[in-house]
C-alpha positions as CSV (number, residue, x, y, z in Angstrom):
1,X,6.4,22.1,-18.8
2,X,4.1,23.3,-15.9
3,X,2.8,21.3,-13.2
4,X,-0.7,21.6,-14.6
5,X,0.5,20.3,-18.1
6,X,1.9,16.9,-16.4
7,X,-1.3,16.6,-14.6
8,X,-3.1,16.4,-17.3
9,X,-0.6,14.5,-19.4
10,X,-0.9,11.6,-16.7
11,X,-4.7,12.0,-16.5
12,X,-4.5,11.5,-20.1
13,X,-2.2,8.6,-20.5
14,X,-3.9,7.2,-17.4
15,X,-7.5,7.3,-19.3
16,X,-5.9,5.8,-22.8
17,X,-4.5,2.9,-20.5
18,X,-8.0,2.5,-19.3
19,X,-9.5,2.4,-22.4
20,X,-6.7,0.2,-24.1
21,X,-7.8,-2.3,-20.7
22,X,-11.9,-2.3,-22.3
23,X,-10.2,-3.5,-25.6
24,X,-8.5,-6.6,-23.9
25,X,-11.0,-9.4,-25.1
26,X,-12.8,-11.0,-21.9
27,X,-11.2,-15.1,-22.9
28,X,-7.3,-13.5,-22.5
29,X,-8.3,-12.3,-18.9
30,X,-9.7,-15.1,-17.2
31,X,-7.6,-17.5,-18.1
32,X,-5.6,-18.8,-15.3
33,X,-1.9,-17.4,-15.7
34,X,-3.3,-13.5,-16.0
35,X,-5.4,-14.0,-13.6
36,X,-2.7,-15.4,-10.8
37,X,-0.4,-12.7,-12.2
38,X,-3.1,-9.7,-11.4
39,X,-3.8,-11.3,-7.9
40,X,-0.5,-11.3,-7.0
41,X,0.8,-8.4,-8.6
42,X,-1.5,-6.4,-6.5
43,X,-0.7,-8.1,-3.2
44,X,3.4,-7.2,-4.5
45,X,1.9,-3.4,-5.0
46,X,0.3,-3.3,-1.7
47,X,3.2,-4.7,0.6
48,X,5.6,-2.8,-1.5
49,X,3.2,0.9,-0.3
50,X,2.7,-0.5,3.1
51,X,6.9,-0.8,3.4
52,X,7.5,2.6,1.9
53,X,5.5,4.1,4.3
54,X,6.6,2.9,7.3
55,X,10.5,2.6,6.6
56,X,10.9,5.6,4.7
57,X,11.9,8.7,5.0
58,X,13.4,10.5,2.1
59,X,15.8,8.5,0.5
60,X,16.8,7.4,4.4
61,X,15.5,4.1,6.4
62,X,13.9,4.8,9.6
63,X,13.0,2.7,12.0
64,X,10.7,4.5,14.2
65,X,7.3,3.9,16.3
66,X,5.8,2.4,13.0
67,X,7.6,-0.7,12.9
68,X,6.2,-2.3,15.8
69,X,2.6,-0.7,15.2
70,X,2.8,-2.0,11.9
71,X,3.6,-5.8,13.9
72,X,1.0,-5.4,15.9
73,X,-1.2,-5.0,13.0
74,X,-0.6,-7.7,11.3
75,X,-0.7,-10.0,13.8
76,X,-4.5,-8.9,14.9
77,X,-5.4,-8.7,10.7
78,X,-4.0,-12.8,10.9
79,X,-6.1,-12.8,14.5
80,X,-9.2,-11.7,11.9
81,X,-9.6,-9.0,14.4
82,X,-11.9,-5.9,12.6
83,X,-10.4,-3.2,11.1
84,X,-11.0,-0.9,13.5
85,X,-9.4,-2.8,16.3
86,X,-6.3,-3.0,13.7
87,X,-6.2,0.5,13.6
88,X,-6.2,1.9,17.4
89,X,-4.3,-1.1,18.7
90,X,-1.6,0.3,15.8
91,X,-2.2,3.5,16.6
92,X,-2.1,3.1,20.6
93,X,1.1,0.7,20.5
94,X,2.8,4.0,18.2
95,X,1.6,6.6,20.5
96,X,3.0,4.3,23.7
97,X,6.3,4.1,22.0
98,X,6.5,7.5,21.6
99,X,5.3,8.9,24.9
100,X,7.6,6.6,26.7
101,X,10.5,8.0,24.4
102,X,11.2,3.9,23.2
103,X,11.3,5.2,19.4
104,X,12.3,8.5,17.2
């Protein structure tokens, strides 16, 4: 199988999954026990990403410059600090590490 035929087998089982989701009548997905288990399912999804990225490398563990940028970041997100502050105070706290030799 070529790359192209799994592209467009998953673009095809993605678009059947969609239209399997317009089928679901409107009563099963606002009751309260889906709806809980969709909130938090995609707050599991996101943290899960957000640890991937910043711990992994391969199939190693690395703790790098990203750890404490990624700290830094949450605290000003619970500060409700804007986005953009979020993102150069990560940024700037990485690049510091790094310049200063601190991290990998």
């Amino acid at each position: 199988m070529s790359v192209w035929s799994a592209i467009l087998l998953a673009a095809l089982i993605c678009l059947a999954l969609k239209a399997v989701g317009y089928l679901v009548p409107a009563k099963v997905l606002e009751a309260p026990r889906p709806a809980r288990i969709s909130d938090l399912l995609t707050v599991a999804l996101l943290a899960a990403l957000v640890a991937v990225q910043t711990l992994g490398a391969g199939q190693a563990v690395i703790v790098d410059a990203r750890v404490p940028a990624l700290l830094v970041a949450a605290g000003l997100l619970w500060l409700r600090q804007s986005f953009l502050v979020v993102v150069f105070a990560a940024a700037a706290v990485a690049a510091l590490l790094r310049l200063l030799g601190l991290t990998a």
